[in-house]
C-alpha positions as CSV (number, residue, x, y, z in Angstrom):
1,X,0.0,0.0,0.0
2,X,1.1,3.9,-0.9
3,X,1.5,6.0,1.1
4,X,-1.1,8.9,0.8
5,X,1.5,12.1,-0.7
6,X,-1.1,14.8,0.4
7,X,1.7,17.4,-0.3
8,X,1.3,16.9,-4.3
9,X,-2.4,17.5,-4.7
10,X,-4.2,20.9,-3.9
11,X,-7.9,20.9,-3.8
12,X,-10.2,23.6,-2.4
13,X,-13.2,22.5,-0.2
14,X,-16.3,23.4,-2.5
15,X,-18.6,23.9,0.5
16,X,-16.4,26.1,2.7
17,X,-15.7,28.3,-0.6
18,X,-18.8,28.7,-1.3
19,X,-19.7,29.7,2.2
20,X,-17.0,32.4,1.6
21,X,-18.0,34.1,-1.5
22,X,-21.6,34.0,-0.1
23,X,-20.3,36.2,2.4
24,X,-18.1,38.4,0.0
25,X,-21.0,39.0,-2.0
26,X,-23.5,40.1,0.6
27,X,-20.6,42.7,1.7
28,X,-20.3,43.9,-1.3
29,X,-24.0,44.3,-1.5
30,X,-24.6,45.9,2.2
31,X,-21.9,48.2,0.7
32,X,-23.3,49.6,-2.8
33,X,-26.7,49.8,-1.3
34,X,-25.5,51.3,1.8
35,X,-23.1,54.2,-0.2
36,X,-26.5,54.6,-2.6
37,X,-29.1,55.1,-0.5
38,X,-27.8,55.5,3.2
39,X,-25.4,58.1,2.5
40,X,-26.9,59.1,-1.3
41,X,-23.5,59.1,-3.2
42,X,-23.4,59.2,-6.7
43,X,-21.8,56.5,-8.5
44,X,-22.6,53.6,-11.6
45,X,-24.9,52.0,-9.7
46,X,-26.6,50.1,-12.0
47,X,-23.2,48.5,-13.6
48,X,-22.0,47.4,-9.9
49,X,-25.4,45.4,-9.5
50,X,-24.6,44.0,-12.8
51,X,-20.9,42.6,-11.9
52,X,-22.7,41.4,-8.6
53,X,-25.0,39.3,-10.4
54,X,-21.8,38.1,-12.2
55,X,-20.5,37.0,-9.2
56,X,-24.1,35.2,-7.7
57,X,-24.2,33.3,-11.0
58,X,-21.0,32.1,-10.6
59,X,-21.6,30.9,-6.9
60,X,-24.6,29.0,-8.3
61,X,-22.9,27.4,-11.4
62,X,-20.2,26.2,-8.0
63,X,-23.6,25.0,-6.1
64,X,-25.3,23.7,-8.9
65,X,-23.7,22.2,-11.6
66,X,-20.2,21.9,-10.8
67,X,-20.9,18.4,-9.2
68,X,-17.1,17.9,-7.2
69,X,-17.0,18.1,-3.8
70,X,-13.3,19.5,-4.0
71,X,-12.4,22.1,-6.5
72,X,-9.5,21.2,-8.2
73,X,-6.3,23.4,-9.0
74,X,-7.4,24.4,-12.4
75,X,-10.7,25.0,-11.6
76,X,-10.0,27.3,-8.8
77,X,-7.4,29.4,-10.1
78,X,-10.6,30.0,-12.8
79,X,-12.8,31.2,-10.3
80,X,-10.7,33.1,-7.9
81,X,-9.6,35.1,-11.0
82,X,-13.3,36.0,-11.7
83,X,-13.3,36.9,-7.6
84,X,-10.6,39.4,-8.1
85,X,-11.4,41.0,-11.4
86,X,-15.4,40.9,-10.3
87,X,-14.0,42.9,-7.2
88,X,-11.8,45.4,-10.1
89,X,-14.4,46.1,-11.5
90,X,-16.4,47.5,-8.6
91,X,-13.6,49.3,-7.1
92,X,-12.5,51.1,-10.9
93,X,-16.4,52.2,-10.7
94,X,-16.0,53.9,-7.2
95,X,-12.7,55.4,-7.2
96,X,-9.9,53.0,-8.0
97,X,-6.4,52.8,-5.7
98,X,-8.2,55.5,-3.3
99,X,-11.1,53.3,-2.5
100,X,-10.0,52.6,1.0
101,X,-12.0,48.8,0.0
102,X,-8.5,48.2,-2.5
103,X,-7.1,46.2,0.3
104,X,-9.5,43.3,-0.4
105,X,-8.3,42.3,-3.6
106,X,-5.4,41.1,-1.4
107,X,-7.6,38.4,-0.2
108,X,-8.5,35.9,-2.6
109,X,-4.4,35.2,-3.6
110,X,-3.6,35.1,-0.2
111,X,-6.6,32.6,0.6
112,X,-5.4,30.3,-2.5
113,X,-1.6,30.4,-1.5
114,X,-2.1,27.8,1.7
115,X,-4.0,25.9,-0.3
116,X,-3.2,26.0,-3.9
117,X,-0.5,25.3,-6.0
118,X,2.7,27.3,-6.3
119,X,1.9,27.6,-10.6
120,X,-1.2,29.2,-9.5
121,X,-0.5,30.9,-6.6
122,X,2.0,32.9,-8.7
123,X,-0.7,33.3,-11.5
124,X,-3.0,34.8,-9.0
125,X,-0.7,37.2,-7.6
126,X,0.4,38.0,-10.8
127,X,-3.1,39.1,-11.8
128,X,-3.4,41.1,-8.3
129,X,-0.6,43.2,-8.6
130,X,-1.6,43.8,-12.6
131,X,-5.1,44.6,-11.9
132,X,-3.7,47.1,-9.1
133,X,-1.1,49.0,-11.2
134,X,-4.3,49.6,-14.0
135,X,-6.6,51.1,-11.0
136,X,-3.6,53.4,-10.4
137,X,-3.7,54.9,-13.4
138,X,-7.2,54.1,-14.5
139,X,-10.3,54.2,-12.9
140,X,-13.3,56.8,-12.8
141,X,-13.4,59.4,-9.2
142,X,-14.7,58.5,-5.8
143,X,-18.7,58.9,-5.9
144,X,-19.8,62.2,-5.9
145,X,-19.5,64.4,-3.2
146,X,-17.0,62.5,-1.4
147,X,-14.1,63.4,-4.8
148,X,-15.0,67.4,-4.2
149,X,-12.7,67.3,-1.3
150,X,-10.3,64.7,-1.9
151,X,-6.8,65.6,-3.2
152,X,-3.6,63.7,-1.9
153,X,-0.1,64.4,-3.1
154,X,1.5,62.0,-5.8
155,X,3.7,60.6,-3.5
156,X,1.1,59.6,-0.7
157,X,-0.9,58.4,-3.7
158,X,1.8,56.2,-5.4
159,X,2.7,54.8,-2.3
160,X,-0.6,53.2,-2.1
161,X,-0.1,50.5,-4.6
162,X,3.5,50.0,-3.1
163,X,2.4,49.1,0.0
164,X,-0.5,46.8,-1.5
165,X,2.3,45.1,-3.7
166,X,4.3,44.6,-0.5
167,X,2.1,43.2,1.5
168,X,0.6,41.0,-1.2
169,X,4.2,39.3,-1.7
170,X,4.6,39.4,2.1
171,X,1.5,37.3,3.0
172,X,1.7,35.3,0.0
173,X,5.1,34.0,0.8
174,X,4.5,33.2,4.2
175,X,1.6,31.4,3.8
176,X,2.9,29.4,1.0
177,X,6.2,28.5,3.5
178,X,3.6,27.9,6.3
179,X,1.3,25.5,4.0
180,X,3.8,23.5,3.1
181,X,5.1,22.7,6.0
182,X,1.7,21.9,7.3
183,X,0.5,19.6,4.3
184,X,4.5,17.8,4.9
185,X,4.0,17.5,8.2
186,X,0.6,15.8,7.9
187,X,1.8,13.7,5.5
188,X,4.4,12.5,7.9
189,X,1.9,12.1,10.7
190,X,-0.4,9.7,8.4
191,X,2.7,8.3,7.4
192,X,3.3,7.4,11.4
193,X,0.0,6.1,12.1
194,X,-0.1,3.9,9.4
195,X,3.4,2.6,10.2
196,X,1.5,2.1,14.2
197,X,-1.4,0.8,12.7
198,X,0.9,-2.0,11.3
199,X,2.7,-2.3,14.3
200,X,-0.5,-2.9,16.8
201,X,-1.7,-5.5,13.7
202,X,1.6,-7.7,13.8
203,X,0.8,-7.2,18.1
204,X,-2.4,-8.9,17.3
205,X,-0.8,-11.7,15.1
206,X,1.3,-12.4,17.7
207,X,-1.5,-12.9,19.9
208,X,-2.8,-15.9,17.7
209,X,-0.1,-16.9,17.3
210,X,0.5,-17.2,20.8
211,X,-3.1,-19.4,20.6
212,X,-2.1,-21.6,18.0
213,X,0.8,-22.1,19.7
214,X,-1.3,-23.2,23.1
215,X,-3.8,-25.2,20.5
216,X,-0.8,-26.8,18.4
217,X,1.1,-28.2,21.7
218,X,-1.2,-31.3,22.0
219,X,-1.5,-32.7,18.6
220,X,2.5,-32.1,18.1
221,X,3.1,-34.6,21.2
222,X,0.9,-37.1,20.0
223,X,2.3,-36.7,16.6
224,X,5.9,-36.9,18.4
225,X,5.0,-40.2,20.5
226,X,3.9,-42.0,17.3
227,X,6.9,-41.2,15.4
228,X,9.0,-42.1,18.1
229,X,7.2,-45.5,18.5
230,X,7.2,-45.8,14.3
231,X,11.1,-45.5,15.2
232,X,11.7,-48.5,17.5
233,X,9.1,-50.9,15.1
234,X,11.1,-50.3,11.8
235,X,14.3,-49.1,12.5
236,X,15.0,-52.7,10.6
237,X,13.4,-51.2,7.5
238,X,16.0,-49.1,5.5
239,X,13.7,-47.7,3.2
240,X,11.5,-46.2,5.6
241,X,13.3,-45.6,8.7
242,X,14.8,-42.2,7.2
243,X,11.2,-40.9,6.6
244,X,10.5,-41.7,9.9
245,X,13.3,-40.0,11.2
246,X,13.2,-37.2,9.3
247,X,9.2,-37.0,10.3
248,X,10.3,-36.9,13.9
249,X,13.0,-34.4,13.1
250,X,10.6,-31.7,11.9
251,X,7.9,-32.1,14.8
252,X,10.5,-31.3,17.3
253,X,11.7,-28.3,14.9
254,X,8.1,-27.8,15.6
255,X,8.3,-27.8,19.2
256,X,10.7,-25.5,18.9
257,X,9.3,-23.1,17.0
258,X,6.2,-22.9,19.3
259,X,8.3,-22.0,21.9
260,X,9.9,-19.3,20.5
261,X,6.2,-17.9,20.0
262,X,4.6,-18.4,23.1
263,X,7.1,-17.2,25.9
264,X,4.8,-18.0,28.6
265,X,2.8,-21.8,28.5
266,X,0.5,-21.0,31.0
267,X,-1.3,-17.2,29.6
268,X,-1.7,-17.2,25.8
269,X,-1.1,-13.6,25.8
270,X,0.8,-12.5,28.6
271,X,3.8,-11.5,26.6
272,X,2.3,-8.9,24.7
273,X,1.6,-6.7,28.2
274,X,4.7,-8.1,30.0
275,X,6.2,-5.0,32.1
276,X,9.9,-4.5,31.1
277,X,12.5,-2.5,32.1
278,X,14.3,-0.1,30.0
279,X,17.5,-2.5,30.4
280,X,15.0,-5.1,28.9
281,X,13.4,-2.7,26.2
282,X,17.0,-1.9,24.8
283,X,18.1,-5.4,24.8
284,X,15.4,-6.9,22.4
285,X,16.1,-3.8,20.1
286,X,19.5,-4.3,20.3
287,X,19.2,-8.1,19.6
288,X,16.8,-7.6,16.8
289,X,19.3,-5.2,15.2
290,X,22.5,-8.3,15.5
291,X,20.6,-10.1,13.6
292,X,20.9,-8.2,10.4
293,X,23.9,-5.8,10.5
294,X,28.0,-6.4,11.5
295,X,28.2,-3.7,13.5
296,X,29.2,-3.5,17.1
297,X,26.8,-2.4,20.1
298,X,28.5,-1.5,23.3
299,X,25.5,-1.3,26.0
300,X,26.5,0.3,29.3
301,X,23.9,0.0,32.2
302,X,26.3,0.4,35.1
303,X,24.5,3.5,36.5
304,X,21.2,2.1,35.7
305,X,20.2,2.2,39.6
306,X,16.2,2.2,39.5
307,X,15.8,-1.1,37.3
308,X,11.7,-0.6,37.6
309,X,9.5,-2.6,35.3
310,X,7.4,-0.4,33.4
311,X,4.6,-1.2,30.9
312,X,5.2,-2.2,27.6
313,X,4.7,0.3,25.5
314,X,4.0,0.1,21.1
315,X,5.2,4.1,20.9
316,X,8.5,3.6,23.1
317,X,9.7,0.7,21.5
318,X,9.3,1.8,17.9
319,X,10.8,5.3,19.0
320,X,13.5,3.6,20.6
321,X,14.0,1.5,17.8
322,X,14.3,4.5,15.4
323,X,17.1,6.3,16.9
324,X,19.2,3.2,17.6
325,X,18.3,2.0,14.2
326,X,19.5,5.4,12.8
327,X,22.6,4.8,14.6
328,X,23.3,1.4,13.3
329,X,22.9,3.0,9.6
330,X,25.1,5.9,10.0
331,X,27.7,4.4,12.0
332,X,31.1,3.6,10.9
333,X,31.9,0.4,13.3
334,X,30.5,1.0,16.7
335,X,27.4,2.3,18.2
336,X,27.3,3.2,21.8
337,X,24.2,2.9,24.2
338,X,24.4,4.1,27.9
339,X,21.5,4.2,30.4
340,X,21.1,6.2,33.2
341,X,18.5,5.8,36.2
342,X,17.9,6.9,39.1
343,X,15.1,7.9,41.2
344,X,14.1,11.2,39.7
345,X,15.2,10.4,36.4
346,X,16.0,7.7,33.9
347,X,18.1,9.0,30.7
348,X,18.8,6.9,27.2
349,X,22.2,7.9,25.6
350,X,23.0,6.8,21.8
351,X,25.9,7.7,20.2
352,X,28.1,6.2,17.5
353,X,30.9,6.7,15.4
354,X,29.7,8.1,11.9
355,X,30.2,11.6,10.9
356,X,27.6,13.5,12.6
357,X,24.2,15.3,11.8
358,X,25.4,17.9,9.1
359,X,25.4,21.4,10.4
360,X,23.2,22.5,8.3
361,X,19.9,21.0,9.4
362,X,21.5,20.4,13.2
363,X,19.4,23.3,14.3
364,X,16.0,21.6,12.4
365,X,16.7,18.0,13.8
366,X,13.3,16.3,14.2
367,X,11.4,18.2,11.5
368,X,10.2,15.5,8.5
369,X,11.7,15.9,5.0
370,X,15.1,17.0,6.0
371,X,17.8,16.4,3.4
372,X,21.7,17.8,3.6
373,X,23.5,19.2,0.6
374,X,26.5,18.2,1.8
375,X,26.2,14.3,2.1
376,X,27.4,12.4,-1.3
377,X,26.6,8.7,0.6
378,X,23.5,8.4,-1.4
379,X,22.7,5.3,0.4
380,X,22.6,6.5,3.6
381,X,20.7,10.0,2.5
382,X,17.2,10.0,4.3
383,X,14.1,12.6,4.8
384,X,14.4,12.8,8.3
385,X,11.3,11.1,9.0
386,X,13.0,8.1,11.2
387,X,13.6,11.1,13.6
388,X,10.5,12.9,13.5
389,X,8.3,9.6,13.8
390,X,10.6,7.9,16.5
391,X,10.7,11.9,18.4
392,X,7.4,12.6,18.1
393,X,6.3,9.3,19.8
394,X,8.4,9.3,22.4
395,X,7.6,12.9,23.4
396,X,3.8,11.6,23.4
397,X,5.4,9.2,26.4
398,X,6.1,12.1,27.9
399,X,9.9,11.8,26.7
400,X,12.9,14.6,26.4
401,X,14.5,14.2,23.2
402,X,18.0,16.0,22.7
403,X,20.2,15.9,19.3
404,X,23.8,16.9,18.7
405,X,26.7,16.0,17.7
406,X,29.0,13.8,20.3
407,X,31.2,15.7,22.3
408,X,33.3,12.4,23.0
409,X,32.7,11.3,19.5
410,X,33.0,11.3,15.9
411,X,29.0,10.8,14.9
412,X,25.9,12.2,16.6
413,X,24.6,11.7,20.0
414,X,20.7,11.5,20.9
415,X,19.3,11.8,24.6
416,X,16.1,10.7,25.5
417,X,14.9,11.4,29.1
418,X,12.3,10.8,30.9
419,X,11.0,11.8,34.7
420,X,10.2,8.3,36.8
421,X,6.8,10.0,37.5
422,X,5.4,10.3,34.0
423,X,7.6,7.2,33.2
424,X,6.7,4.5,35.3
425,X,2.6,6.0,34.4
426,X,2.9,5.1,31.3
């Protein structure tokens, strides 16, 4: 199964645009209506009903006929363009850049720029600042009798634009930084829960298996006596003593086997909730680790003084596994694993003997989709997400987690710490 890459499509949410443009629409009605008959100011009235018809039609077409429940990249980037030249439009009839109502054509790029694309993002900023530029230099007066007494000098006038330019490149770029992050981090979150989800699944297959081990345990002796007994009757026969043999070989290989799944006889699954202690939880990473890679792992527990069981936890052990699995890849020969107790605190120390986080991204340790520019090993070049899955689940077990680079060492050091209260709690 793919993972879902929420990062490369960019939708809008029909119903919540919608929603918006309702409300855009009845401002700008409350507005014209308001400025025409409230406070009797002269102006193309007629025309500005016209473009806000435009603009109801179009929120129908969305309602009605456009059938998607997302609106697509395309697709939006059409009807945000009709938002801001619908708003233009309105704004060159009543006065252009000195409408003081100029600073919401800012609002429908900087709306898209979280959510859309950067292709259109750029379009629609493009069109903003173009559209603001013409209503500097074109655009009919403020509605009459509000342009009798308004003059401004040029360069309070010109500076109007300027600012709007600013701030339209200002917000857009931020929120187009802050989006991304957000949709990368998301996808790096569903990333982590589906790599949980997998983990509490092969939790529950150990569980039967614990059960068919209990269930297979009978049948296997029985199996086991008859062969034995099929041993002593024809070990005279040449032709099928070996059979026999080999029969009675592969139940005890069974036997074996069993055992290896069902730690504890007696509870079928007891193992799965067994309290450990942190001694214990490093071992079994550690040994799971030997089995696969040639590299040395020096475990030092000699100040481990508060040796307290604690519940086995999913989250610490896969965190845990993380970093010291990140150590075993990076690491030249050796990897180094000291733990510290006492009974305030209990502290997890991993180092090894590679080159080190790059300086670079040393200060962004623990944020997904990290990548150096500096590292030519293309084999041991990763996103960063073994960090930010293993760090953000321990910190949900109420964990301290602390990168660097070793002062002792050659490679990078990680220290995870916890207080025995929220520990042992757990």
């Amino acid at each position: 199964m793919k993972f879902f890459e929420t990062s490369k499509y960019y939708t809008l949410k029909k119903s919540t645009y919608i929603s918006l443009r309702w409300i855009a629409i009845i401002g700008q009605l409350i507005s014209v209506y308001s400025v025409y008959f409230v406070f009797r100011f002269d102006f193309d009235f007629l025309t500005s009903n016209i473009v806000i018809l435009l603009g109801i039609l179009s929120n129908l077409y969305l309602i009605f006929i456009y059938k998607k429940t997302q609106i697509s990249d395309r697709s939006a980037l059409f009807f945000l363009t009709i938002d801001i030249f619908q708003l233009s439009v309105l704004i060159y009839l009543t006065g252009g850049i000195t409408n003081p109502f100029i600073i919401f054509l800012l609002i429908p790029s900087v709306f898209a720029s979280s959510n859309l694309g950067l292709r259109t993002n750029l379009l629609l900023v493009l069109a903003t600042i173009a559209v603001i530029i013409f209503l500097t230099f074109y655009s009919k007066e403020l509605p009459s009798p509000l342009n009798n007494h308004f003059h401004v000098d040029p360069f309070y006038y010109y500076s109007i634009p300027v600012a709007l330019i600013i701030a339209l490149v200002f917000l857009n770029y931020f929120a187009i930084i802050f989006g991304a992050e957000s949709r990368l981090r998301k996808e790096a979150l569903n990333k982590m829960e589906e790599v949980m989800a997998k983990e509490h699944e092969m939790l529950s297959l150990g569980g039967q298996a614990a059960a068919a081990a209990h269930s297979l345990g009978t049948p296997l002796s029985t199996i086991k006596i008859i062969a034995q007994e099929l041993k002593f009757q024809l070990k005279d026969n040449k032709e099928i003593y070996p059979d026999i043999e080999l029969l009675s070989s592969q139940v005890e290989r069974c036997n074996q086997i069993l055992k290896r799944l069902s730690l504890n006889p007696n509870e079928e699954d007891e193992f799965i909730d067994e309290d450990l202690t942190m001694r214990d939880y490093i071992k079994n990473i550690v040994t799971s680790f030997k089995e696969t890679s040639n590299k040395e792992f020096n475990l030092n527990f000699e100040q481990d003084l508060n040796p307290k069981k604690i519940s086995r936890s999913i989250e610490i052990i896969y965190g845990l596994r993380n970093f010291i699995g990140n150590a075993n890849k990076f690491s030249l020969e050796n990897i180094f694993i000291s733990l510290k107790s006492d009974n305030v605190y209990t502290e997890i120390i991993i180092e090894d003997d590679g080159t080190g986080y790059p300086n670079e991204i040393l200060s962004k340790i623990g944020e997904p989709y990290l990548k150096s520019l500096n590292n030519t090993d293309k084999s041991k070049i990763g996103l960063g997400l073994g960090i930010f899955i293993g760090k953000t689940l321990l910190e949900k077990n109420f964990a301290t987690i602390n990168c660097t680079n070793s002062k002792t060492r050659s490679g990078a050091e990680v220290s995870i710490k916890w207080k025995n209260k929220e520990l042992f709690k757990i």
